[in-house]
DSSP file (Angstrom, degrees, kcal/mol; ACC not computed):
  #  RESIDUE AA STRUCTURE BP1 BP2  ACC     N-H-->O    O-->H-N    N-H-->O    O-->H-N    TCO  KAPPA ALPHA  PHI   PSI    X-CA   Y-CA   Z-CA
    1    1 A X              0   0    0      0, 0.0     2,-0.2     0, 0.0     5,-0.0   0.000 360.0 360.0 360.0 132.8  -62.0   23.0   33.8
    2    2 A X    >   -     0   0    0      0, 0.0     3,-0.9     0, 0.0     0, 0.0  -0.499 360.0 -87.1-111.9-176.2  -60.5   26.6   34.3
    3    3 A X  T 3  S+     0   0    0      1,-0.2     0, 0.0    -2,-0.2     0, 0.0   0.680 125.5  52.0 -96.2 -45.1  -57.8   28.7   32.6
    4    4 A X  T 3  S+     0   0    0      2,-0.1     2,-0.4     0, 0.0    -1,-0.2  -0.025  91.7  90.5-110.1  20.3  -54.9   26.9   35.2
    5    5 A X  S <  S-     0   0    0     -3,-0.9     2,-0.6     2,-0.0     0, 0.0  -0.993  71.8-132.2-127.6 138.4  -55.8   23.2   34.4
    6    6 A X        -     0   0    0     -2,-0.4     2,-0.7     1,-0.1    -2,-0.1  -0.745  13.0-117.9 -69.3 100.8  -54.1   21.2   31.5
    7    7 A X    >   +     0   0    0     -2,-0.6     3,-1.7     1,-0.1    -1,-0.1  -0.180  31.5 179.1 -18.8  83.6  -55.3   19.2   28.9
    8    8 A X  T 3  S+     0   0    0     -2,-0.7    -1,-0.1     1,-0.3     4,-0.1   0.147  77.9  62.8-101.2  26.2  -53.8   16.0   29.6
    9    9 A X  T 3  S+     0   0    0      2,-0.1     2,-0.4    -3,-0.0    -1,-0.3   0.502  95.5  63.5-125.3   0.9  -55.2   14.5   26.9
   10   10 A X  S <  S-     0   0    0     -3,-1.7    21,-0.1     1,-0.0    -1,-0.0  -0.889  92.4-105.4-114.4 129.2  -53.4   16.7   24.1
   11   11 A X        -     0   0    0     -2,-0.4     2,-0.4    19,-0.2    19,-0.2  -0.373  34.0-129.5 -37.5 139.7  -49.4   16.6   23.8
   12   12 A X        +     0   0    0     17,-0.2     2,-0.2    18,-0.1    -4,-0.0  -0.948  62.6   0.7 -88.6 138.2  -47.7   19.5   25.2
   13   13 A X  S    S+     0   0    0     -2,-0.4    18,-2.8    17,-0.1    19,-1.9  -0.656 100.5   7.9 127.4-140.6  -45.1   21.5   23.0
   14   14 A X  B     -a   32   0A   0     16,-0.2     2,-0.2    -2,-0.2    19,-0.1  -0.553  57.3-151.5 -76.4 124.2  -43.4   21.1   19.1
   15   15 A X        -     0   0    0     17,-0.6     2,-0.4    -2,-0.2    14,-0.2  -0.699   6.1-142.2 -77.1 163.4  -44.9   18.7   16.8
   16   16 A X  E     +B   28   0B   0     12,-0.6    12,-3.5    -2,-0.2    11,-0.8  -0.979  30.9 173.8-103.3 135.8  -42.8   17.1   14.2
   17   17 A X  E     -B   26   0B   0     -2,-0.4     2,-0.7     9,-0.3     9,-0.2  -0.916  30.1-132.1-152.2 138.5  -44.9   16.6   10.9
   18   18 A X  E     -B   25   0B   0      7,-3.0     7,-1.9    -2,-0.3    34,-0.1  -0.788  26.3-134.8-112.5 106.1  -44.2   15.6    7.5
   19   19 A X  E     +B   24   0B   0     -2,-0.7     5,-0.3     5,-0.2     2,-0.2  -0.278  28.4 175.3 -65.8 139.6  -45.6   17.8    4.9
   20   20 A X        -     0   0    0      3,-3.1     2,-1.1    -2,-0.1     3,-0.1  -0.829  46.0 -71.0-138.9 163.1  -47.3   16.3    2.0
   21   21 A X  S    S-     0   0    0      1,-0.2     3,-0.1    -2,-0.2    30,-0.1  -0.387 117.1 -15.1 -67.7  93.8  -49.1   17.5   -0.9
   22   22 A X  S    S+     0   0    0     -2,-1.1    -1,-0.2     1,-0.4     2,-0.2   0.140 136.2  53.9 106.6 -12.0  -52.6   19.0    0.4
   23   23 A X        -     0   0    0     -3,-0.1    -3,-3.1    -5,-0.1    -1,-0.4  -0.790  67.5-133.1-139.5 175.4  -51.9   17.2    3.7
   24   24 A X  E     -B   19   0B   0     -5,-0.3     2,-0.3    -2,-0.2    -5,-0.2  -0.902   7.5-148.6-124.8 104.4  -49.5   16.2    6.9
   25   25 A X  E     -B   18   0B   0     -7,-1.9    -7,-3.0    -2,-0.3     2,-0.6  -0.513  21.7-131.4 -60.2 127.3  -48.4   13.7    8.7
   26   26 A X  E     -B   17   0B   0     -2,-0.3     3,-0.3    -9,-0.2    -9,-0.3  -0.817  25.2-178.0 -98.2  96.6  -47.7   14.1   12.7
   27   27 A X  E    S+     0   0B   0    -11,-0.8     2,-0.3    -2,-0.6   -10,-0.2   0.888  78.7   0.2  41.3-107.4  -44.1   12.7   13.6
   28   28 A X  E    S-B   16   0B   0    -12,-3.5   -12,-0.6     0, 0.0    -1,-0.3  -0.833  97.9-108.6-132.5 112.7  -44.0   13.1   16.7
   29   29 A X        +     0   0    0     -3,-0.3     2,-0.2    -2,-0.3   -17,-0.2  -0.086  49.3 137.5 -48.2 124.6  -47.4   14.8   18.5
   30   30 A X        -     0   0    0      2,-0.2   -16,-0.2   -19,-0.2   -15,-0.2  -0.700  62.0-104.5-154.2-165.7  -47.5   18.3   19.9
   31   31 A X  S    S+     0   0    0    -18,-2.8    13,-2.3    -2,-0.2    14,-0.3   0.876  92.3  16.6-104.7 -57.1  -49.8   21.4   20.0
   32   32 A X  B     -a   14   0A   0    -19,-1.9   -17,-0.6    11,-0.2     2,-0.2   0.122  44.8-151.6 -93.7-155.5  -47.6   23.6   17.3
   33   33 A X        -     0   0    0    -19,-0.1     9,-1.7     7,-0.1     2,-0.3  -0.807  33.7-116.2-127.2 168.1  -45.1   24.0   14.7
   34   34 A X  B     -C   41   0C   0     -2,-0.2    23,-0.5     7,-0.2     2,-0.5  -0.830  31.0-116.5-109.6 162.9  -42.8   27.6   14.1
   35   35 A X     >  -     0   0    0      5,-0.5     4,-2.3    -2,-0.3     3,-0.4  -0.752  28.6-121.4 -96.9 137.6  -43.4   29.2   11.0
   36   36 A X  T  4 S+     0   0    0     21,-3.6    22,-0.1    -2,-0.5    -1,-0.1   0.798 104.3  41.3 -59.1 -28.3  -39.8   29.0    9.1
   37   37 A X  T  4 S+     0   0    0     20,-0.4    -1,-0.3     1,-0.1    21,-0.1   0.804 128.7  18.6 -99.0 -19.6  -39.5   32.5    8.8
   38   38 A X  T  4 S-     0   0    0     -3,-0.4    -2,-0.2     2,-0.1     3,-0.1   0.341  81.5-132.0-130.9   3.6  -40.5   33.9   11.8
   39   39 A X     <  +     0   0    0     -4,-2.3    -3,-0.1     1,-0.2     2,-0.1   0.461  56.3 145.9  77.9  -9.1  -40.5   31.3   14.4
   40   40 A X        -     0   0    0     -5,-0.1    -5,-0.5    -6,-0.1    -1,-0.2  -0.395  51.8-110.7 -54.6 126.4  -43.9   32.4   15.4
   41   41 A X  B     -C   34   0C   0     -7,-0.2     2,-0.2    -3,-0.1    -7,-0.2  -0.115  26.8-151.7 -61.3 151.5  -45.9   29.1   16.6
   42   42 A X        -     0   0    0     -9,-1.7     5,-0.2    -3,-0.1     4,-0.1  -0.701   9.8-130.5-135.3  90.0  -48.5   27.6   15.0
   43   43 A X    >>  -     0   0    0     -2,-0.2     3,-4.3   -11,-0.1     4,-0.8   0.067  20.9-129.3 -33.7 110.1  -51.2   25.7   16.1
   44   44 A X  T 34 S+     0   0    0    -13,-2.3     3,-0.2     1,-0.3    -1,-0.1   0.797 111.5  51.3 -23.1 -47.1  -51.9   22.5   14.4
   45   45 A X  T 34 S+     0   0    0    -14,-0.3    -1,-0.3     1,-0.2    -2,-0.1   0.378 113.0  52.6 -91.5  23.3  -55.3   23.1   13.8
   46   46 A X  T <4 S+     0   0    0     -3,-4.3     2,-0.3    -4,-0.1    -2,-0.2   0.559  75.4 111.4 -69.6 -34.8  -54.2   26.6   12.3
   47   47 A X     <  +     0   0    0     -4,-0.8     3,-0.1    -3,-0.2    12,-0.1  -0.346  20.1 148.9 -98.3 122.7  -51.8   25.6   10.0
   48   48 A X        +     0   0    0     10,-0.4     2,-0.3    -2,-0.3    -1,-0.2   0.711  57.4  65.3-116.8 -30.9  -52.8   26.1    6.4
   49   49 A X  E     +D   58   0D   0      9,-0.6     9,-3.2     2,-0.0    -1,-0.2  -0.940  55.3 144.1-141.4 114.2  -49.0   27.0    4.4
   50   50 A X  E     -D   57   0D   0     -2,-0.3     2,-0.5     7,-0.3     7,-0.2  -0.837  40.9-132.9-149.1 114.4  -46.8   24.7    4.3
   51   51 A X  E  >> -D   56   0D   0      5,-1.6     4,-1.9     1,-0.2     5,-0.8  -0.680   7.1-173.3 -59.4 109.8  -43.7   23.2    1.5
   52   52 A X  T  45S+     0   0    0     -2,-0.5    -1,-0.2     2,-0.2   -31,-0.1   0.758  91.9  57.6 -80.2 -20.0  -43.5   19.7    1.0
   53   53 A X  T  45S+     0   0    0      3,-0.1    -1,-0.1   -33,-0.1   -34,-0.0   0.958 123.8  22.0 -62.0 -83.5  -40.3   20.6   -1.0
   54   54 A X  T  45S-     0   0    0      1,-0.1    -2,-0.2     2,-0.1     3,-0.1   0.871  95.5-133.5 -20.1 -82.2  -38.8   22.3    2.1
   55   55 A X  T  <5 +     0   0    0     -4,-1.9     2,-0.3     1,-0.4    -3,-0.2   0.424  59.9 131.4  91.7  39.5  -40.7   20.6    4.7
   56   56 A X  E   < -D   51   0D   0     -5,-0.8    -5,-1.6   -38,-0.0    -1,-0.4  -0.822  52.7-129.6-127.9 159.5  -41.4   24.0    6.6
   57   57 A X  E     -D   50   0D   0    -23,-0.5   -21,-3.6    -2,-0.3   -20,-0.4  -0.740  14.5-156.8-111.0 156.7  -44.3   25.5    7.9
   58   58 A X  E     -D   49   0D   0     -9,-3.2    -9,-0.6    -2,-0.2   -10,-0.4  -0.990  13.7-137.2-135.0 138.3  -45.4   29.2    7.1
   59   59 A X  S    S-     0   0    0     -2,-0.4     2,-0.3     1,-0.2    -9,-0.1   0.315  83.1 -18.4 -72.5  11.2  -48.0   31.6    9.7
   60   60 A X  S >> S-     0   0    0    -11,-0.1     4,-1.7     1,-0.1     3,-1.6  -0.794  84.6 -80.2 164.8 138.2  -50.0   33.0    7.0
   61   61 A X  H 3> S+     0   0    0     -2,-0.3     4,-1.5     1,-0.3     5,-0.3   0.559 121.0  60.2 -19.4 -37.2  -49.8   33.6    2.8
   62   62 A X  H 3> S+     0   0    0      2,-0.2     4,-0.7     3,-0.2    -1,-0.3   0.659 105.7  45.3-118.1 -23.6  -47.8   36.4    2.8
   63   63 A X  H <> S+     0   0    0     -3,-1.6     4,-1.3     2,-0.2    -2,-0.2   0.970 112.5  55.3 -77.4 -44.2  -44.8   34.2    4.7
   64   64 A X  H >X S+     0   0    0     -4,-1.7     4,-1.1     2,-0.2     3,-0.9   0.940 110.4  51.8 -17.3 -80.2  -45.7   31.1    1.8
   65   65 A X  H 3X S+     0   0    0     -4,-1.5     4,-2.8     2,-0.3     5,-0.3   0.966 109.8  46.3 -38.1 -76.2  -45.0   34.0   -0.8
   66   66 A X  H 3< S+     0   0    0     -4,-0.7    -1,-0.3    -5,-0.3    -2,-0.2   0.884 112.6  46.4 -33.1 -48.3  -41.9   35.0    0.5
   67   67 A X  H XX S+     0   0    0     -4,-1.3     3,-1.5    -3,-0.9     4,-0.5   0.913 108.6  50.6 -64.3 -48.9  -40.7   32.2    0.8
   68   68 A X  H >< S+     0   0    0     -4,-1.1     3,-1.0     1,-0.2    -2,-0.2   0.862 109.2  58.3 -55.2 -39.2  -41.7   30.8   -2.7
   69   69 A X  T 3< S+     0   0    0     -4,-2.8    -1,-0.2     1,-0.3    -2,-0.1   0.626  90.6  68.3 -63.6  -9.6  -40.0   34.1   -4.2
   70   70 A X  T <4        0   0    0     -3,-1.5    -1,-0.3    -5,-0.3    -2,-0.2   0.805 360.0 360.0 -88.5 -31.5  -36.6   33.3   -2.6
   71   71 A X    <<        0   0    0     -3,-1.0    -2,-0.2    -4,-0.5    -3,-0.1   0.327 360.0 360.0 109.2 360.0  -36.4   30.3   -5.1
């Protein structure tokens, strides 16, 4: 396998997930999610910050924070 062959054994594109407390459920199966505040993607097996209130995903702590502080 090189750099110009696919993974045809992973989804391509957006997941849909349901956030839960300490965990997620996958929707509909894909590679990412965007982080709510900055749209940046986020690899599933990245994704650490998340709301189960919301249901949004966050790229990192300092986007979590932000978020929590807006109420």
């Amino acid at each position: 396998m090189n750099a110009f062959d696919r993974d045809l054994g992973k989804p391509e594109g957006m997941a849909v997930l349901h956030y839960g407390d300490g965990e997620f459920a996958v929707l509909s199966p894909g590679r990412f999610v965007l982080c709510a505040l900055t749209n940046k993607q986020i690899p599933l097996e990245a994704l650490r910050y998340w709301s189960p209130e919301r249901q949004e995903a966050y790229a990192g702590p300092a986007e979590a924070l932000k978020r929590w502080q807006e109420g």
